[in-house]
C-alpha positions as CSV (number, residue, x, y, z in Angstrom):
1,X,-94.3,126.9,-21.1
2,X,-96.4,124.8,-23.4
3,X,-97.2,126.8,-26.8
4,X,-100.0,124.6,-28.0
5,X,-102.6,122.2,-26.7
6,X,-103.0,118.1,-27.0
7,X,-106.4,119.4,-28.1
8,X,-104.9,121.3,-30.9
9,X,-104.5,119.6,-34.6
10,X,-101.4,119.2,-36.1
11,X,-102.3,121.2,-38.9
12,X,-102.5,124.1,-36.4
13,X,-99.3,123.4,-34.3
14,X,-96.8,123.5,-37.6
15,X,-99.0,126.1,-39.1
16,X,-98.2,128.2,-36.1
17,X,-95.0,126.9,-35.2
18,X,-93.3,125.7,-38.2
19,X,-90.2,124.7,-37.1
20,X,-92.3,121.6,-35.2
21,X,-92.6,119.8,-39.3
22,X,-89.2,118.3,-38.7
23,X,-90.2,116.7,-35.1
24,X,-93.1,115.5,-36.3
25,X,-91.2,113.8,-39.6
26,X,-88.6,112.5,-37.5
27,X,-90.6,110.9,-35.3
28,X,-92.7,108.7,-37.6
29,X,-94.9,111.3,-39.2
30,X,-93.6,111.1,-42.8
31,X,-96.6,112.9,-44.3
32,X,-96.1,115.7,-43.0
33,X,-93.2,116.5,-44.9
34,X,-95.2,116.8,-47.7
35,X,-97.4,120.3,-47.9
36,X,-100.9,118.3,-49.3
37,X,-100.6,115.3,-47.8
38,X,-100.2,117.2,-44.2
39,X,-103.5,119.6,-45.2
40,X,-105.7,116.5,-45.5
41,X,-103.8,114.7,-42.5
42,X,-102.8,117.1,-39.8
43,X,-106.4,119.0,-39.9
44,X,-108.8,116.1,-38.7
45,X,-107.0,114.7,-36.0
46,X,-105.2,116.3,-32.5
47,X,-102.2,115.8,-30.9
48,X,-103.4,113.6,-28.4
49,X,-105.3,111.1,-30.7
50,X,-102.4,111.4,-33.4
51,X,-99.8,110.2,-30.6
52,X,-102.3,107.3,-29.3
53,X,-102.1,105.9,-32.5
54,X,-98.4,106.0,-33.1
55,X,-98.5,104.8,-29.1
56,X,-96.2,107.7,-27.9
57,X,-96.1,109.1,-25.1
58,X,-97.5,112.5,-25.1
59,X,-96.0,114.5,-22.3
60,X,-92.5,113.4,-23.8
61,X,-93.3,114.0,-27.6
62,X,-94.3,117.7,-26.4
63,X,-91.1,118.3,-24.5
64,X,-89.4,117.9,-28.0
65,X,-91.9,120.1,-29.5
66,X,-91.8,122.9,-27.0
67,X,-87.8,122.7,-27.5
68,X,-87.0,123.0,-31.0
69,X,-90.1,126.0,-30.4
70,X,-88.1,127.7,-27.5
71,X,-84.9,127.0,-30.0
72,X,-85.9,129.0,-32.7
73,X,-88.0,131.7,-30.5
74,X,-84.4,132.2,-28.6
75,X,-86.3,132.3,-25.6
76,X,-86.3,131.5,-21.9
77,X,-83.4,129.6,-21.5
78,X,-81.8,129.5,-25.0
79,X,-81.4,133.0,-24.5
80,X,-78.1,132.0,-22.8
81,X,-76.7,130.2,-25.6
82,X,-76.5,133.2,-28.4
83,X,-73.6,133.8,-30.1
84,X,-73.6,137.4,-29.1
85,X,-73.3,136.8,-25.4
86,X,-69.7,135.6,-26.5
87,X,-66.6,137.5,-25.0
88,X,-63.0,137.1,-26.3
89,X,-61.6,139.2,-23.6
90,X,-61.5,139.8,-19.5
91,X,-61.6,136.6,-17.2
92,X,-63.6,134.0,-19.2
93,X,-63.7,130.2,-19.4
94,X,-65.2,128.2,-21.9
95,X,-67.8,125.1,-22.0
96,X,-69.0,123.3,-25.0
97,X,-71.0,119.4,-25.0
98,X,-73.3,117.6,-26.0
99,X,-76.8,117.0,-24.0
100,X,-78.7,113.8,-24.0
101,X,-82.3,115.2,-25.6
102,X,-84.7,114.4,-22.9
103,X,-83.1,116.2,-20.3
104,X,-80.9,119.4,-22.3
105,X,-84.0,121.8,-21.3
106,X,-83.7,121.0,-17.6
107,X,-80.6,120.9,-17.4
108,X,-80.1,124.4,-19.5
109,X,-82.7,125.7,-17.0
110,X,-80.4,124.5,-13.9
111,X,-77.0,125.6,-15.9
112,X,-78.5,129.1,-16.5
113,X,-79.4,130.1,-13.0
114,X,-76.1,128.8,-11.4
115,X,-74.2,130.6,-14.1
116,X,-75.5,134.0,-13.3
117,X,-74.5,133.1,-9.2
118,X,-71.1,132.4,-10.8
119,X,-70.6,135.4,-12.5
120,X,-72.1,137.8,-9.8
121,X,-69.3,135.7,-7.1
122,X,-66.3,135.1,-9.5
123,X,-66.6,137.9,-12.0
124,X,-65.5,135.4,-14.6
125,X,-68.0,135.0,-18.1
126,X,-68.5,131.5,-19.2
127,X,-68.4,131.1,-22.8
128,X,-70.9,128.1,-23.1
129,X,-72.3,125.8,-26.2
130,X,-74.1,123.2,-25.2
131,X,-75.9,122.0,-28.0
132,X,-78.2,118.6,-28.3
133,X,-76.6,115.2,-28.7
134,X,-78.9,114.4,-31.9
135,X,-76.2,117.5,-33.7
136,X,-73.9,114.6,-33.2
137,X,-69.8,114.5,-32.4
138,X,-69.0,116.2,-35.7
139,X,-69.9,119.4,-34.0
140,X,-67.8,119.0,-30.7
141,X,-64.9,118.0,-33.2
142,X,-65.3,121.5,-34.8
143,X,-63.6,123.3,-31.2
144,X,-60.5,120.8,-31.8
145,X,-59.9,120.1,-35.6
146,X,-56.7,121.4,-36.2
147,X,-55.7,122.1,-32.6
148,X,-52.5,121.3,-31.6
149,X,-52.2,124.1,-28.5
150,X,-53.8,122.7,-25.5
151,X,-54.7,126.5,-24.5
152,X,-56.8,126.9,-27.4
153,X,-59.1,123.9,-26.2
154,X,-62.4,124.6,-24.6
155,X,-62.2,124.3,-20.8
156,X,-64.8,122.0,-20.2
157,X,-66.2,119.1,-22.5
158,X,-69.5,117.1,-22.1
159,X,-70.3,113.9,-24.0
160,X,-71.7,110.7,-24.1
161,X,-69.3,108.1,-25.7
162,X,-66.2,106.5,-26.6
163,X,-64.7,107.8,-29.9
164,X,-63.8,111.3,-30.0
165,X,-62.6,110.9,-26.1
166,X,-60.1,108.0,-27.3
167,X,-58.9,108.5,-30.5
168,X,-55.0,110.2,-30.3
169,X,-55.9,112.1,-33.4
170,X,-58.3,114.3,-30.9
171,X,-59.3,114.5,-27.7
172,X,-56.8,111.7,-26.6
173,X,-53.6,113.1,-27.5
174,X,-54.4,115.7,-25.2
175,X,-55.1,113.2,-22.1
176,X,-51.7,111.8,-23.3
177,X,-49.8,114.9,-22.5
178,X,-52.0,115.0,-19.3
179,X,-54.2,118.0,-19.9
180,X,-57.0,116.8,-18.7
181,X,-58.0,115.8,-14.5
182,X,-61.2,114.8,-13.0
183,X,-61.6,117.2,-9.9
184,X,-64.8,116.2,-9.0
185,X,-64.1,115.0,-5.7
186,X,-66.7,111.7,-6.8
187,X,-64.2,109.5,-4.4
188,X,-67.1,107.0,-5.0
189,X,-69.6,106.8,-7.1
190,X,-73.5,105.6,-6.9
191,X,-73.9,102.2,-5.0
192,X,-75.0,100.4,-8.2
193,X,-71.8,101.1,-10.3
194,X,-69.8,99.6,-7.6
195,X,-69.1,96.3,-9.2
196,X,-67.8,97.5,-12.5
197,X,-65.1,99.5,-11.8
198,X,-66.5,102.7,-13.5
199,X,-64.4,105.4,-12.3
200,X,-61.2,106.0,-13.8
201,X,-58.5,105.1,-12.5
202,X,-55.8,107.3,-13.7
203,X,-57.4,110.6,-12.8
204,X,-58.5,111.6,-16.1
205,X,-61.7,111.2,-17.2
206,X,-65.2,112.6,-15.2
207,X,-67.9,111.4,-15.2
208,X,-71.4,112.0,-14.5
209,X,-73.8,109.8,-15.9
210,X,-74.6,107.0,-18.0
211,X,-77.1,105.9,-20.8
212,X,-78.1,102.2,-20.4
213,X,-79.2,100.3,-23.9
214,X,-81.6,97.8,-23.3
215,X,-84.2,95.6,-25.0
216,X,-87.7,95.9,-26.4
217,X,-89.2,93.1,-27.4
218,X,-92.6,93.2,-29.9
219,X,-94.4,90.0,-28.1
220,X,-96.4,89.5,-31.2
221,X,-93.6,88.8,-33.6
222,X,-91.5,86.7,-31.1
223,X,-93.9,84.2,-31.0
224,X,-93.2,81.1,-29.7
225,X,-88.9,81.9,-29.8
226,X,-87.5,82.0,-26.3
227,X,-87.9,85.4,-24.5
228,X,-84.0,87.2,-25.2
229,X,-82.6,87.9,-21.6
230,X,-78.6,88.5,-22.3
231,X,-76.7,90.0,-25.4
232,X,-75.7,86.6,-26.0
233,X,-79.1,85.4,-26.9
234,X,-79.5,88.3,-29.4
235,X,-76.5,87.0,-31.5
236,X,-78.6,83.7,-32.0
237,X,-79.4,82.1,-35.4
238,X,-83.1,82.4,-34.7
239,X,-82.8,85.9,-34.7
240,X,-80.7,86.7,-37.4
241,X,-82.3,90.0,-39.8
242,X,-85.2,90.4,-36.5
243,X,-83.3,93.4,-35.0
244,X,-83.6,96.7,-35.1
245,X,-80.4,98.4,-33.8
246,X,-79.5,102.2,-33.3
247,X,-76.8,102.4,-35.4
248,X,-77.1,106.0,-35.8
249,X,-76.9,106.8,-32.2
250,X,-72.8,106.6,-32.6
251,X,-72.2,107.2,-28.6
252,X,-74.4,104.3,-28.1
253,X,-73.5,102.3,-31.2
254,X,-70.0,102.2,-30.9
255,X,-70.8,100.8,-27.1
256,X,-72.7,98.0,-28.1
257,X,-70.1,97.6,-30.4
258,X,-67.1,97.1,-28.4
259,X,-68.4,95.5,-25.3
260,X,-69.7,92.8,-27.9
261,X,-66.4,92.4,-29.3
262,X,-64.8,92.3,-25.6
263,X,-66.8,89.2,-25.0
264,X,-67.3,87.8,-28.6
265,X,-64.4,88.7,-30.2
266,X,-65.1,89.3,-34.3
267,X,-67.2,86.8,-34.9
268,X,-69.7,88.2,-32.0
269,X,-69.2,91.5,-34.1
270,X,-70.1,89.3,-37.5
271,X,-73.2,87.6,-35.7
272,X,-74.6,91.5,-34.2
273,X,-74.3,92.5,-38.2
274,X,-76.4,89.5,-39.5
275,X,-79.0,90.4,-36.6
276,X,-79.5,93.8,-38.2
277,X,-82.9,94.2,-39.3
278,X,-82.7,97.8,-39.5
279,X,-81.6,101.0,-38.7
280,X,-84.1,103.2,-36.3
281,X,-84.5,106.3,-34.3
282,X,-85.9,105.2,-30.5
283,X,-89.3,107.2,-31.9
284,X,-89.9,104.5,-34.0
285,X,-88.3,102.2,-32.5
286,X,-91.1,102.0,-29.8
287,X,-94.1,101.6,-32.5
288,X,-92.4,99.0,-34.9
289,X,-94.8,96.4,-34.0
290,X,-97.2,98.9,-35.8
291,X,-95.3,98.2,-38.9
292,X,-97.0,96.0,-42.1
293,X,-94.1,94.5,-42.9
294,X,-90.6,93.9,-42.0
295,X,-91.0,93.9,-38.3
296,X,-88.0,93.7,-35.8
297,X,-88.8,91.1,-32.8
298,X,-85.6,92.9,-30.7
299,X,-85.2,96.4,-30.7
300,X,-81.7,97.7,-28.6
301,X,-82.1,101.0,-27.4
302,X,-82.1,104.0,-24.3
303,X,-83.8,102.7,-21.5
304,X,-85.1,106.3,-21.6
305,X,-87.4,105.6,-24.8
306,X,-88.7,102.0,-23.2
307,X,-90.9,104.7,-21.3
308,X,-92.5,106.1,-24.3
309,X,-94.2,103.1,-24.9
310,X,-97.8,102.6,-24.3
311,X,-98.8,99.8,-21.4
312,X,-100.4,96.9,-21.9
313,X,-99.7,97.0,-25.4
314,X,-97.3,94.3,-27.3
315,X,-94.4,95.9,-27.0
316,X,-92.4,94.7,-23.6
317,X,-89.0,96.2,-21.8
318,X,-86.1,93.6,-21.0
319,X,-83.2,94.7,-18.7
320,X,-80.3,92.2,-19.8
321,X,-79.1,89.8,-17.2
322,X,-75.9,90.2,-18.0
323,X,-76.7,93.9,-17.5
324,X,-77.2,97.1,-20.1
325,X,-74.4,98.1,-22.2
326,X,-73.7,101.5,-21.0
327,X,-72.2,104.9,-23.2
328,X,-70.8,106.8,-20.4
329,X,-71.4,110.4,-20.2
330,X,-67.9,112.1,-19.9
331,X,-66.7,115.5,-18.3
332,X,-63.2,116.7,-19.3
333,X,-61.9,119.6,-17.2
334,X,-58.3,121.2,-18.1
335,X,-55.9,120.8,-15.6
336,X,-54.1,124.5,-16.0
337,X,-58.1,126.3,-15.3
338,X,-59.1,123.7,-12.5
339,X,-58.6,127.1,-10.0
340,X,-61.8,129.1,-12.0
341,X,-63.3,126.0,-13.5
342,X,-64.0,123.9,-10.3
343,X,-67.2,125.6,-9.3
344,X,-68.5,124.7,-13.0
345,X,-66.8,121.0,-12.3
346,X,-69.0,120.7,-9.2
347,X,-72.4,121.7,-10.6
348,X,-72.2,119.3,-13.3
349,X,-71.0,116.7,-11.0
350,X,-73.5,117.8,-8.2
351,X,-76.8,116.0,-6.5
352,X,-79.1,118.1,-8.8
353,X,-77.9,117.8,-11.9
354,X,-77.4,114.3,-11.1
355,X,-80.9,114.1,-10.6
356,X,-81.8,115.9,-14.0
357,X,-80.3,113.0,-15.3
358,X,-81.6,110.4,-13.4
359,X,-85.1,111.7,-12.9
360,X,-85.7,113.6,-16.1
361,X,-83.9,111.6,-19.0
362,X,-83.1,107.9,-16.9
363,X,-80.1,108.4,-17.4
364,X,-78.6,107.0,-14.1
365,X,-75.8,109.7,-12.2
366,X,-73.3,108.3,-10.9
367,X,-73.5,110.5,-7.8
368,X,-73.7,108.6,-4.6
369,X,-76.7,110.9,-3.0
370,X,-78.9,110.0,-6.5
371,X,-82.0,108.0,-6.5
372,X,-81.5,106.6,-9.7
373,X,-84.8,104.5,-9.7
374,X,-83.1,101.7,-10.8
375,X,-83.9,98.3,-9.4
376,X,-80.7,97.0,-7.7
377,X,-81.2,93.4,-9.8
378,X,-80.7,95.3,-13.0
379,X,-76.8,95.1,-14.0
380,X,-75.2,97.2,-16.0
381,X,-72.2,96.1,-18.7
382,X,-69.3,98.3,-18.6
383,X,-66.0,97.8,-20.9
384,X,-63.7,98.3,-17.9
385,X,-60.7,101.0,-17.8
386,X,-58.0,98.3,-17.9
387,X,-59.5,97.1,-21.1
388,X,-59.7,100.7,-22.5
389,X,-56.3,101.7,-21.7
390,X,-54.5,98.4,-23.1
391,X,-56.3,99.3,-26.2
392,X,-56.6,101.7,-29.6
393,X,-60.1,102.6,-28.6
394,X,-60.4,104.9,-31.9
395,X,-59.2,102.2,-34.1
396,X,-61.1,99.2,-32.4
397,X,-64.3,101.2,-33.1
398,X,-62.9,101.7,-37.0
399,X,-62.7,98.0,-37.1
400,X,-65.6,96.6,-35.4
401,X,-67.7,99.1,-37.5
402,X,-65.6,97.9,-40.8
403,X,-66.7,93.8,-39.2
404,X,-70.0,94.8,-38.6
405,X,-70.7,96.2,-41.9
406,X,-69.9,93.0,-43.7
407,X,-72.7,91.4,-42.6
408,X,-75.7,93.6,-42.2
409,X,-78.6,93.5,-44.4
């Protein structure tokens, strides 16, 4: 349900709903943050006219506002996430991860029906946290810091990204004493994943999605400069301090990251950091040619947020030739629960939550019956199994980070 209307002020939306101030802040609304500033502000203009001007997209911007209102209401289907629906005893399993934003409601919506199926057919409880990814790694990490007993481990893990999964002080010291198998029965995955090799070999890791990071390119600013088609022309002289990266996006950072380093080695890494214009979320990522000064010409982030920007304007969407990095979207299911847990491996890995993903969020599934809605010319940039497994993942991250850092602004 929608609590409010595009019709409605702001003023009236966080005065009713005041949990909404921080969406509002983080996506570019600064003022209102601040209690006067917001009375002048937020009471002469609507939501509808306020988002024109930032040129976002309203149907998305009031998905996030309806959520973190549903979040604190603990309704609908947040009801199934309270801590008091939590058993320690009888036949239970348990399920924590991370959600990509744009598609946790859905997806929470899908999860909560087929859990109530399960429960009425397997008499088992399912112990389930599955937060959004914007509460970051740091709150997965809290189910394992300090585990050394593979039976204390959650069941079930979803998450975009590369470092927790890798590092042998965490998940991967568990995948090296072969906890973990994928079971999804995914002998193949989606047609347009078939030249990169993305399912893993030895058995371990799942998979069900990925988030592709491509450009956005403020038309205005670039001028007369050569249109950027390939990672390789972002790391160019010309536009050295005229990009605007996600650096806080970790999953998707420390992606871009090591695939650069995979084909430029450190001083690719060296020439990303001098690029850096600055740091942004994807909200205002999509409006920084609405910025006085300081504007990025290249901004690298989710396809998904490419959508919230408003056609015709100067803002323009390139797919890299040499294909979008991509932050896979992992599923790690323990070996010794595989018996109870495959029903839960198979909806996550299914058709329909495949196309939540793909349909919802763009993040492409890498089930083979999913539409993605990509075009077939757009190539995706995948840093390869053989190349993961010959290397220190954890620390290669530590050190591109430490090489990158050098050289930003």
């Amino acid at each position: 349900m929608s609590y409010f209307s595009p019709s409605d002020t702001l003023l009236k939306i966080v005065e009713d709903y005041p949990e909404t101030v921080a969406v509002f802040v983080s996506n570019g609304f600064s003022q209102m943050s601040d209690k006067e500033k917001r009375a002048k502000f937020a009471s002469t203009i609507s939501l509808q006219n306020a988002l024109l001007l930032k040129q976002l997209d309203l149907k998305i911007f009031s998905k996030l506002l309806n959520e973190a209102i549903d979040q604190k209401k603990g309704k609908g289907v947040d009801a199934t996430l309270v801590e008091a629906q939590k058993q320690e005893e009888g036949d239970i399993l348990n399920v924590v991860g991370l959600l990509p934003c744009p598609v946790r409601l859905p997806l929470l919506e899908e999860f909560n029906q087929f859990n109530e199926e399960f429960k009425e057919s397997y008499k088992v409880h399912i112990n389930h946290e599955l937060k959004a990814a914007s509460m970051g790694l740091d709150w997965v990490q809290e189910n394992i810091d300090g585990v050394e007993d593979p039976g204390k481990l959650p069941d079930l893990f979803l998450s975009a990204g590369f470092d927790m999964f890798f590092d042998e002080k965490k998940i991967g010291k568990f995948k090296k004493q072969g906890v973990f198998e994928d079971t999804t029965g995914l002998d193949t995955f989606n047609p347009e994943f078939e030249e990169i090799g993305l399912k893993d070999p030895a058995g371990h890791y799942g998979m069900i999605g990925v988030v592709p990071a491509v450009f956005l390119i403020n038309l205005e600013e670039l001028g007369d400069l050569e249109m950027p088609r390939s990672w390789e022309d972002i790391l160019k002289p010309e536009f050295e301090r005229r990009v605007s990266l996600p650096v806080g996006d970790f999953d998707l950072f420390n992606g871009i990251l090591l695939n650069i380093h995979k084909l430029y080695g450190d001083e690719g890494v060296r020439k990303l950091g001098r690029s850096l214009l600055a740091s942004m979320h994807p909200s205002q990522m999509v409006k920084s040619n609405r910025l006085k000064e300081n504007k990025p010409i290249v901004t690298i982030m989710p396809y998904f947020f490419t959508k919230m920007v408003k056609e015709g304007g100067g803002m323009a969407a390139v797919w890299p030739e040499d294909g979008a990095i991509i932050s896979p979207i992992f599923m790690l299911s323990k070996k010794d629960k595989i018996d109870k847990l495959q029903p839960v491996i198979d909806f996550f890995a299914s058709k329909k939550v495949g196309e939540v993903l793909a349909h919802n969020g763009l993040f492409p599934s890498v089930n083979p019956e999913v539409d993605n809605r990509i075009d077939r010319k757009n190539k995706y940039m995948w840093l390869g199994w053989d190349y993961i497994y010959s290397n220190d993942i954890a620390a290669l991250i530590s050190h591109c980070e430490k090489t990158f850092e050098e050289e930003a602004a």
